[in-house]
N, CA, C and O atoms as a CHARMM CRD file, in Angstrom:
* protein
*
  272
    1    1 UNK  N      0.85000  -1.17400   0.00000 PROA 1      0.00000
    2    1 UNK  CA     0.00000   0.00000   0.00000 PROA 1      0.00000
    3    1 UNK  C      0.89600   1.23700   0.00000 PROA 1      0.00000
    4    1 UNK  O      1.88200   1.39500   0.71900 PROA 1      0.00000
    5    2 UNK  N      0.37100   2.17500  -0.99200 PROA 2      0.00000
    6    2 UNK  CA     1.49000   3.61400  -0.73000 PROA 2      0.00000
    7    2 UNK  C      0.07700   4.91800  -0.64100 PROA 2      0.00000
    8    2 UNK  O     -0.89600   5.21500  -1.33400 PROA 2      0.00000
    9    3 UNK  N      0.52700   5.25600   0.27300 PROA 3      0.00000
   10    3 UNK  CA    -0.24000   6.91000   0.28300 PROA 3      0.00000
   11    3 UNK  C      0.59300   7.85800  -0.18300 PROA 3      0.00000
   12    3 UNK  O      1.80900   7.80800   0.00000 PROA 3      0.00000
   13    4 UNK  N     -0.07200   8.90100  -0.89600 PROA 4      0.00000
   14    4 UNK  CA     0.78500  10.14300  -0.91100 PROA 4      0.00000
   15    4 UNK  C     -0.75000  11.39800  -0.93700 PROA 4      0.00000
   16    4 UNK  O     -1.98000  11.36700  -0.88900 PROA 4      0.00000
   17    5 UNK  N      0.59800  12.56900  -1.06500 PROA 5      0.00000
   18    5 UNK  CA     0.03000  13.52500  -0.52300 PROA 5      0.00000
   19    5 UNK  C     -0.63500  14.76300  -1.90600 PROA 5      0.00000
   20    5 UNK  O     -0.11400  14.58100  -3.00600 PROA 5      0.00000
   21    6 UNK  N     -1.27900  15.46000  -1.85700 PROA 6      0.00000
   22    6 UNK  CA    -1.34000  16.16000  -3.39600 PROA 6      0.00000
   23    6 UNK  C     -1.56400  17.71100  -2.39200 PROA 6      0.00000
   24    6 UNK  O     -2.56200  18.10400  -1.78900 PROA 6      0.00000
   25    7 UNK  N     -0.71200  18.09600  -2.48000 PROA 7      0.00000
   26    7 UNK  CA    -0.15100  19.51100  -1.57500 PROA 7      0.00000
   27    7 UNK  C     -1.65400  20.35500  -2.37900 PROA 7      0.00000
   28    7 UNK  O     -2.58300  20.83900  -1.73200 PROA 7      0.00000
   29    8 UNK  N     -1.54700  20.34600  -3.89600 PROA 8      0.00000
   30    8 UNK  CA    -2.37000  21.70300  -4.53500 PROA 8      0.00000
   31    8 UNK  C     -3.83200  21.21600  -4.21000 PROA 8      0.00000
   32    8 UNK  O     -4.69500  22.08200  -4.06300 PROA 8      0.00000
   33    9 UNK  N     -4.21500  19.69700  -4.07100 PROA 9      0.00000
   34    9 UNK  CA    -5.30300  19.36500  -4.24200 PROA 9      0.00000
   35    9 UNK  C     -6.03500  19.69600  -2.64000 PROA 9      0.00000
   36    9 UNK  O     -7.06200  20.26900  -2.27700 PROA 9      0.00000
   37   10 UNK  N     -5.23000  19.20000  -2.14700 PROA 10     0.00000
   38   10 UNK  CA    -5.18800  18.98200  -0.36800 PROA 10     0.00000
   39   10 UNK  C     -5.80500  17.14000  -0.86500 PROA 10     0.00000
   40   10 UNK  O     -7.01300  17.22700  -0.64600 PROA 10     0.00000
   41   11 UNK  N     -5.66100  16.35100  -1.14300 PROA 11     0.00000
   42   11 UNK  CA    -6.19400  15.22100  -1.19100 PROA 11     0.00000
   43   11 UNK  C     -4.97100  13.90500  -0.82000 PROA 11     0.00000
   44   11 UNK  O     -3.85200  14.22200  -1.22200 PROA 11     0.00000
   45   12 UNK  N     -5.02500  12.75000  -0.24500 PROA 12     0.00000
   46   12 UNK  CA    -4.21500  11.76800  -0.27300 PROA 12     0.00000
   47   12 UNK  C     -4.92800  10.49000  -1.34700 PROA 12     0.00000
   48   12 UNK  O     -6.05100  10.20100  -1.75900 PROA 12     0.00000
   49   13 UNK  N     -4.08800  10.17600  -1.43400 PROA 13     0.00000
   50   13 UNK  CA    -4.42900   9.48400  -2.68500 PROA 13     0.00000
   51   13 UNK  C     -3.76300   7.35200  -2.13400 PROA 13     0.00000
   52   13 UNK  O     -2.58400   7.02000  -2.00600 PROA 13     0.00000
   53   14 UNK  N     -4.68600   6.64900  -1.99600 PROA 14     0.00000
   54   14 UNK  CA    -4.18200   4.95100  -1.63700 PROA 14     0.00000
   55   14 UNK  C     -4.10000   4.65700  -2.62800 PROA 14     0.00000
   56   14 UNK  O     -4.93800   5.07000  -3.42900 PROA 14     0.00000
   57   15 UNK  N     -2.83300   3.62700  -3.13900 PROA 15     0.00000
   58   15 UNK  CA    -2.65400   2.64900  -4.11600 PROA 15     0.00000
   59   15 UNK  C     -2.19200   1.53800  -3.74700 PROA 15     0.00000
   60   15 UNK  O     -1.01300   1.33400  -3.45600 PROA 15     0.00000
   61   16 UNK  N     -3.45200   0.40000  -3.72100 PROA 16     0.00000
   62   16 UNK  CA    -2.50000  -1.10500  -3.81400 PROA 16     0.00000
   63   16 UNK  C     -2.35900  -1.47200  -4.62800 PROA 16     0.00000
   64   16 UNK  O     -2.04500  -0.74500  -5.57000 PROA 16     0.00000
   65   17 UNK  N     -2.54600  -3.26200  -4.82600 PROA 17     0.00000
   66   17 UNK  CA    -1.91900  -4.01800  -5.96300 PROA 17     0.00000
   67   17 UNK  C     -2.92300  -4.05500  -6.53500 PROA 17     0.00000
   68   17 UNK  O     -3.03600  -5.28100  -6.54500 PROA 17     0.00000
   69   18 UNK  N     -3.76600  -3.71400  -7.03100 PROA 18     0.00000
   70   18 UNK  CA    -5.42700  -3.97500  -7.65800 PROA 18     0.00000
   71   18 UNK  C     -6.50200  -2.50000  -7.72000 PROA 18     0.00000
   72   18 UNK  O     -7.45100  -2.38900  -8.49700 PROA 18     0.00000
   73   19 UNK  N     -5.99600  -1.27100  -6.52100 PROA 19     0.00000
   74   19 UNK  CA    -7.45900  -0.67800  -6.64900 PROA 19     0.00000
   75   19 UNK  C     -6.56000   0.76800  -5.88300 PROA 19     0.00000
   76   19 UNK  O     -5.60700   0.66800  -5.11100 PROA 19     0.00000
   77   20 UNK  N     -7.16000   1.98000  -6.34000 PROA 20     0.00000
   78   20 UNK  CA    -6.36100   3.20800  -6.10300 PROA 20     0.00000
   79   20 UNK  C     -7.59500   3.89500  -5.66100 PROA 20     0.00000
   80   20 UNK  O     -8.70900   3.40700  -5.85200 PROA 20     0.00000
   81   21 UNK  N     -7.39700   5.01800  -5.07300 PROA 21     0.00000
   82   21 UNK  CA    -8.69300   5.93100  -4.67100 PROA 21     0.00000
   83   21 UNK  C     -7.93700   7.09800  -4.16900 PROA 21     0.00000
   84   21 UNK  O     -6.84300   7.13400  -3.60600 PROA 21     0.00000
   85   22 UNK  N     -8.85500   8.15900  -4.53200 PROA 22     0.00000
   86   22 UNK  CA    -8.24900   9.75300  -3.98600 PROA 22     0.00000
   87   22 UNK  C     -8.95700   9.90600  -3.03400 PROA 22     0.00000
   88   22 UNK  O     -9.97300   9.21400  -3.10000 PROA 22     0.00000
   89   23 UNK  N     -8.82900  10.87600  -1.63700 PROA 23     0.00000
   90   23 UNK  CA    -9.65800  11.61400  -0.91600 PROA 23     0.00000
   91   23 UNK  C     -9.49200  12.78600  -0.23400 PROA 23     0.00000
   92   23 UNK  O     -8.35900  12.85700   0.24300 PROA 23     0.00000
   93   24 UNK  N    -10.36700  13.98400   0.05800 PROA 24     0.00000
   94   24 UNK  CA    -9.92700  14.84800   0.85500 PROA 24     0.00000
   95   24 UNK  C     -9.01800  14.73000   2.13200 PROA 24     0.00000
   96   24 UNK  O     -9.33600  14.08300   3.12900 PROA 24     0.00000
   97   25 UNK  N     -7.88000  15.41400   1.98600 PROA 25     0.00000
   98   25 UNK  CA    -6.94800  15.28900   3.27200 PROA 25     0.00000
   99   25 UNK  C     -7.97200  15.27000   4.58400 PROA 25     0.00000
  100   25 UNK  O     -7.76900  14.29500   5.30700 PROA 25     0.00000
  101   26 UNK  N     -8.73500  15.91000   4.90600 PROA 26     0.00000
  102   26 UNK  CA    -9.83500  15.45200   5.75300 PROA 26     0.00000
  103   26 UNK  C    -10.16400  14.81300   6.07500 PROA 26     0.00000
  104   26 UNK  O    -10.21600  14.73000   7.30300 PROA 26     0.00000
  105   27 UNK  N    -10.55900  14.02900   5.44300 PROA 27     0.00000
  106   27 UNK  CA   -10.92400  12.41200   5.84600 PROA 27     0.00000
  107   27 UNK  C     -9.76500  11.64000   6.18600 PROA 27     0.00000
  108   27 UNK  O     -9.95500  10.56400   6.75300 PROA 27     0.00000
  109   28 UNK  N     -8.90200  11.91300   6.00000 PROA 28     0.00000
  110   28 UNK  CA    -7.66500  10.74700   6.37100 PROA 28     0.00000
  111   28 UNK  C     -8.36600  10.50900   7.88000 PROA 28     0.00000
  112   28 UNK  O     -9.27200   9.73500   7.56900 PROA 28     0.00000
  113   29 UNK  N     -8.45500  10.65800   8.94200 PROA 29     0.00000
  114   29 UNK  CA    -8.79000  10.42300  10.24100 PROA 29     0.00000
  115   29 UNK  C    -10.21200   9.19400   9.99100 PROA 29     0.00000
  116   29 UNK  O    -10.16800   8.03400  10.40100 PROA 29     0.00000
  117   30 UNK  N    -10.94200   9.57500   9.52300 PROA 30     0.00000
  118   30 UNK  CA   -12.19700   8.37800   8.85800 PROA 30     0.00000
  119   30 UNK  C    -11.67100   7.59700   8.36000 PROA 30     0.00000
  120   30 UNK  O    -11.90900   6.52000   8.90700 PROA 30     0.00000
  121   31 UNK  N    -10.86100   7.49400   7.34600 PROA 31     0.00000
  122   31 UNK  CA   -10.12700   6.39800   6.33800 PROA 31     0.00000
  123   31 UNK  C     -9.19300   5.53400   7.67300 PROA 31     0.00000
  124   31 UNK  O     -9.37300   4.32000   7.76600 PROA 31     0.00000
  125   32 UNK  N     -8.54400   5.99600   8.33000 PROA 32     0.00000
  126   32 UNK  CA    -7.74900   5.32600   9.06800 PROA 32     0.00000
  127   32 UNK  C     -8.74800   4.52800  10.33600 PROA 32     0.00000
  128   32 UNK  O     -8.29400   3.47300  10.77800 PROA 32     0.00000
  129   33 UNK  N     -9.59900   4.85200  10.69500 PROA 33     0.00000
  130   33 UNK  CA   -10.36600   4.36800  11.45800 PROA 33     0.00000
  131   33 UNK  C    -11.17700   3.54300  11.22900 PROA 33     0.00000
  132   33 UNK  O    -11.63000   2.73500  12.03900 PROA 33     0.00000
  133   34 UNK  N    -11.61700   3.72100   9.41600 PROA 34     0.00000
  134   34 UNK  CA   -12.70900   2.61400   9.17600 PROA 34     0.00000
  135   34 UNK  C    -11.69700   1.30200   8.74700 PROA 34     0.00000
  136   34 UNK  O    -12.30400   0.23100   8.76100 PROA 34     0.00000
  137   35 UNK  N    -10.55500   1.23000   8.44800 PROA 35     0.00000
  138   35 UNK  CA    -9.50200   0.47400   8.18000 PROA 35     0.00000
  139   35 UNK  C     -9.26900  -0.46200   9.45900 PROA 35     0.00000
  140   35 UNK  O     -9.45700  -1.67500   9.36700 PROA 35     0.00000
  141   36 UNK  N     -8.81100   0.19700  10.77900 PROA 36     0.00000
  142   36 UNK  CA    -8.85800  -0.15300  11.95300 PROA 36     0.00000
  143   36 UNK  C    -10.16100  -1.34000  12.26400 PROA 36     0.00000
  144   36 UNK  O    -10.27400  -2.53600  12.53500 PROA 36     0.00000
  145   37 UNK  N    -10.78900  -0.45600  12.08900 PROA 37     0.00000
  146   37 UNK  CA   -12.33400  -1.47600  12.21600 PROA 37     0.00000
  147   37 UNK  C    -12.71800  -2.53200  11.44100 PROA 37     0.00000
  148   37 UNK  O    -13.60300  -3.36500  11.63600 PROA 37     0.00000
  149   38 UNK  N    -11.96700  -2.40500  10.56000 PROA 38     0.00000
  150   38 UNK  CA   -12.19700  -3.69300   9.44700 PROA 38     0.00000
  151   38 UNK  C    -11.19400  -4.75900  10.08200 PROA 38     0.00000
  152   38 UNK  O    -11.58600  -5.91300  10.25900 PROA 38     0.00000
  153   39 UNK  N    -10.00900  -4.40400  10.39600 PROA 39     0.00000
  154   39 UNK  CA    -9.01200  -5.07900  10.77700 PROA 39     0.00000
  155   39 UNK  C     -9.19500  -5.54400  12.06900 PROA 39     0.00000
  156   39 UNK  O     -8.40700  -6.46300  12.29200 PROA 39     0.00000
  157   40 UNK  N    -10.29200  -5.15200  13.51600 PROA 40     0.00000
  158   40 UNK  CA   -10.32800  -5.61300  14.17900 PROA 40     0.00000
  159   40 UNK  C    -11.55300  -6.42300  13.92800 PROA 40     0.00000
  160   40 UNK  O    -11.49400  -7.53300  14.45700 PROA 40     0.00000
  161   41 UNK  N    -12.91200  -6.11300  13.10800 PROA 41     0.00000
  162   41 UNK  CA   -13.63000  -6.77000  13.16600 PROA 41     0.00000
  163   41 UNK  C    -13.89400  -8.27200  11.88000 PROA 41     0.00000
  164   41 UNK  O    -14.90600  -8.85100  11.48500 PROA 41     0.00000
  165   42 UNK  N    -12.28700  -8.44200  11.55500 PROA 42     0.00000
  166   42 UNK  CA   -12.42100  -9.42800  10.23200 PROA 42     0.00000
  167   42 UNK  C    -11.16400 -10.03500  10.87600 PROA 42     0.00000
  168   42 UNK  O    -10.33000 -10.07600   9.97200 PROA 42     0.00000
  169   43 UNK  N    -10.77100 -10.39700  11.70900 PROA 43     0.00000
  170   43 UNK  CA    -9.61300 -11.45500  12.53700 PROA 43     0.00000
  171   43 UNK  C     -9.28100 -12.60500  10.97900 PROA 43     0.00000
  172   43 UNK  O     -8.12800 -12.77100  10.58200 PROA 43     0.00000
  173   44 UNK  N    -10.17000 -13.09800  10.47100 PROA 44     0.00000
  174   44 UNK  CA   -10.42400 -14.19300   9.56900 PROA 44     0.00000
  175   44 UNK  C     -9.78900 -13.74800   8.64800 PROA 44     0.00000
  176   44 UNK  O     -9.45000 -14.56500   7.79200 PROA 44     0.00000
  177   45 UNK  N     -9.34700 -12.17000   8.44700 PROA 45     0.00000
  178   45 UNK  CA    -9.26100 -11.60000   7.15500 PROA 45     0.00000
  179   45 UNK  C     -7.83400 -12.06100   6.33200 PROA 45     0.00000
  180   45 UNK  O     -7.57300 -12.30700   5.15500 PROA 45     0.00000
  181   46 UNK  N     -7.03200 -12.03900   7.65500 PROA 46     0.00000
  182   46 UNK  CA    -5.73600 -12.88500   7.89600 PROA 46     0.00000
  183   46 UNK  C     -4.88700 -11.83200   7.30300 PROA 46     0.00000
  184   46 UNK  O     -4.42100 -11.86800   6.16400 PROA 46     0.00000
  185   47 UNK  N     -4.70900 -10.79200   8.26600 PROA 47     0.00000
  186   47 UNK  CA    -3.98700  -9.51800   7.46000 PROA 47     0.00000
  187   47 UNK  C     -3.98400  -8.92700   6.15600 PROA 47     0.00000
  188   47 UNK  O     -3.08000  -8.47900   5.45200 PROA 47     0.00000
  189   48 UNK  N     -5.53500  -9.06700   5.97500 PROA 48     0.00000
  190   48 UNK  CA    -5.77700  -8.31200   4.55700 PROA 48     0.00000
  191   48 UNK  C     -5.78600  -6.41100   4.68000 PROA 48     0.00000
  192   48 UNK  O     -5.64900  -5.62600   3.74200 PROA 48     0.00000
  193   49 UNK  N     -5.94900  -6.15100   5.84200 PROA 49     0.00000
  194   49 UNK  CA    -6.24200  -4.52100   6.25400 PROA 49     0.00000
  195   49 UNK  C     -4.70500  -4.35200   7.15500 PROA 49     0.00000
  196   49 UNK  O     -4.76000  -3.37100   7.89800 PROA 49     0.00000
  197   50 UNK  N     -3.20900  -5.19400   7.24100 PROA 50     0.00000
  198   50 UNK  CA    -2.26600  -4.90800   8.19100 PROA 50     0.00000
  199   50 UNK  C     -2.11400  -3.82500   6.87800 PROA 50     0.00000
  200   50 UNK  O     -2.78600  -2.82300   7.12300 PROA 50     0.00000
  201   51 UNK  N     -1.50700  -3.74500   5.70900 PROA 51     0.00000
  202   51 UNK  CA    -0.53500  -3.03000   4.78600 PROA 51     0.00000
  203   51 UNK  C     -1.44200  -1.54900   5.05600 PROA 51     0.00000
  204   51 UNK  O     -0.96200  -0.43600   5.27200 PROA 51     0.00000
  205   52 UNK  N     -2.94000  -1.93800   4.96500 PROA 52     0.00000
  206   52 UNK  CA    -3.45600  -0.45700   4.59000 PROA 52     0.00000
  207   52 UNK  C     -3.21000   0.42900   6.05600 PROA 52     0.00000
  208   52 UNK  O     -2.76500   1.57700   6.04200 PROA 52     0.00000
  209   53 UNK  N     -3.54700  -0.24500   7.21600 PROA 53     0.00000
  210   53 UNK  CA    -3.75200   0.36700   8.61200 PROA 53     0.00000
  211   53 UNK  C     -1.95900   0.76700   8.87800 PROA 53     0.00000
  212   53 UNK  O     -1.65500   1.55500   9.77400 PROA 53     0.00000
  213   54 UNK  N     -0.90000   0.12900   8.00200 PROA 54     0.00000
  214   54 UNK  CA     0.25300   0.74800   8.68100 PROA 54     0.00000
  215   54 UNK  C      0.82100   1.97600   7.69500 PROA 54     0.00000
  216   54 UNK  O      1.37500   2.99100   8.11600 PROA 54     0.00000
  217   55 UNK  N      0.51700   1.60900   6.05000 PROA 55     0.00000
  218   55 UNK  CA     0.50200   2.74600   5.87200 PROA 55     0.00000
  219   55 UNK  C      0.04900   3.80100   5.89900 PROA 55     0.00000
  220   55 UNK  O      0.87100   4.71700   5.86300 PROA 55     0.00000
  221   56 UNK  N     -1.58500   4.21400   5.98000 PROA 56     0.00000
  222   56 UNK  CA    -1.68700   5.11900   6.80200 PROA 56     0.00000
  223   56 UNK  C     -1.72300   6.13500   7.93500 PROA 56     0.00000
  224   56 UNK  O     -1.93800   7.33800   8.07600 PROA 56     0.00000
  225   57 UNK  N     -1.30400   4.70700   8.92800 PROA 57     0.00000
  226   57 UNK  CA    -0.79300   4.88800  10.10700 PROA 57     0.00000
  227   57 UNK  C      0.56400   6.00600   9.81300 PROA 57     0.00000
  228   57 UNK  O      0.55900   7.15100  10.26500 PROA 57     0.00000
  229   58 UNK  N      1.64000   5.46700   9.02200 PROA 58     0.00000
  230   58 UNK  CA     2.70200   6.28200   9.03600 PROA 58     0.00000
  231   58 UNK  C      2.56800   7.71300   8.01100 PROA 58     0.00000
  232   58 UNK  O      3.37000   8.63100   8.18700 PROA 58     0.00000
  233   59 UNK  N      1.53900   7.80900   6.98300 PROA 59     0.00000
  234   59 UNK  CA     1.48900   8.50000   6.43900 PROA 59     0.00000
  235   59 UNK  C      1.21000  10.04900   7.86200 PROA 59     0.00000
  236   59 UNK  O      1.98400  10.96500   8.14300 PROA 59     0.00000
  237   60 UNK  N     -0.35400   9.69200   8.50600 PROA 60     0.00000
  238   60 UNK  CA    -1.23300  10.67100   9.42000 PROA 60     0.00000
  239   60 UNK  C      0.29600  11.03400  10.43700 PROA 60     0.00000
  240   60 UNK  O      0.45900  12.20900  10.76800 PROA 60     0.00000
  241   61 UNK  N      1.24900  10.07900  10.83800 PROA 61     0.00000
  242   61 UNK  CA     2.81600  10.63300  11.75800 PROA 61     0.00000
  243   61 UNK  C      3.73500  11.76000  10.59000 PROA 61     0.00000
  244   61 UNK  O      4.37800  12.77800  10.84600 PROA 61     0.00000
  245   62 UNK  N      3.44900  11.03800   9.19800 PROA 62     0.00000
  246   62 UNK  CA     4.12400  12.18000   8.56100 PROA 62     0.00000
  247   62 UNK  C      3.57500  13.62800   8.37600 PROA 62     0.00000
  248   62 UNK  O      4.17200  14.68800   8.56200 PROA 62     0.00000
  249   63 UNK  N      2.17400  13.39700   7.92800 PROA 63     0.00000
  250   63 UNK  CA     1.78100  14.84200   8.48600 PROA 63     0.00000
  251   63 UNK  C      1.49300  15.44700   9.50300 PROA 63     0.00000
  252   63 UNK  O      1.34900  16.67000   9.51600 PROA 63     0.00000
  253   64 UNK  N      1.37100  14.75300  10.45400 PROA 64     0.00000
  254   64 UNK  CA     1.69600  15.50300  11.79900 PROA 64     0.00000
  255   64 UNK  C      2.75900  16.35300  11.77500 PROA 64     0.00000
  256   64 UNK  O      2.62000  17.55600  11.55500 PROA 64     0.00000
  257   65 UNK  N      4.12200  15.67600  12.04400 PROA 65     0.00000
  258   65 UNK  CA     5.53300  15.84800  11.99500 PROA 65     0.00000
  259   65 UNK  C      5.88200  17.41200  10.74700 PROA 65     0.00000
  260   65 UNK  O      6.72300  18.31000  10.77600 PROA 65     0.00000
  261   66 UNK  N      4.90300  17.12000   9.91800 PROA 66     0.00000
  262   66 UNK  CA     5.15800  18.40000   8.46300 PROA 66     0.00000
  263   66 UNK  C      4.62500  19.74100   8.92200 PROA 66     0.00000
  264   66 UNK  O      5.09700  20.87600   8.85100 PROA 66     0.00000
  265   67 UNK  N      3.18400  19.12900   9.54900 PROA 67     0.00000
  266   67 UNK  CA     2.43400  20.56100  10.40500 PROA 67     0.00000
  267   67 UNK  C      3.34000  21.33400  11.67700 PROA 67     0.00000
  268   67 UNK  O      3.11300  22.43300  12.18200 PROA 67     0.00000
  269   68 UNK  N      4.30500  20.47700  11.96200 PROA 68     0.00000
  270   68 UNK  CA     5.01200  21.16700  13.21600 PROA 68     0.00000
  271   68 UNK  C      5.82800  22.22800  12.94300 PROA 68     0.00000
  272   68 UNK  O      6.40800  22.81200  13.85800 PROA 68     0.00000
């Protein structure tokens, strides 16, 4: 999974191996949470939501860290 950032758009943008999607930098906090929730409530899933929940995980520390 890779996130990035679109500075002019304000949008982050997910790409895995199969399926891409843009969204308002805004939502990153929703996106990371409904990810979370998938990942705790699909145990069975067998780490289908680890790649997405850590890269966004590190993406939301990088913009933290940028806002400082």
């Amino acid at each position: 999974m890779k996130v990035t950032y679109d500075h002019t758009a304000r949008t982050f943008s997910m790409k895995g191996r199969i399926w891409s999607d843009t969204y308002p930098i805004e939502d990153l906090p929703k996106w990371l949470a409904f990810y979370r929730k998938m990942q705790a409530e699909h145990p069975k899933a067998k780490g289908a939501y680890d790649a997405t929940v850590i890269a966004l995980e590190a993406f939301t520390q990088e913009m933290a860290a940028a806002s400082n």
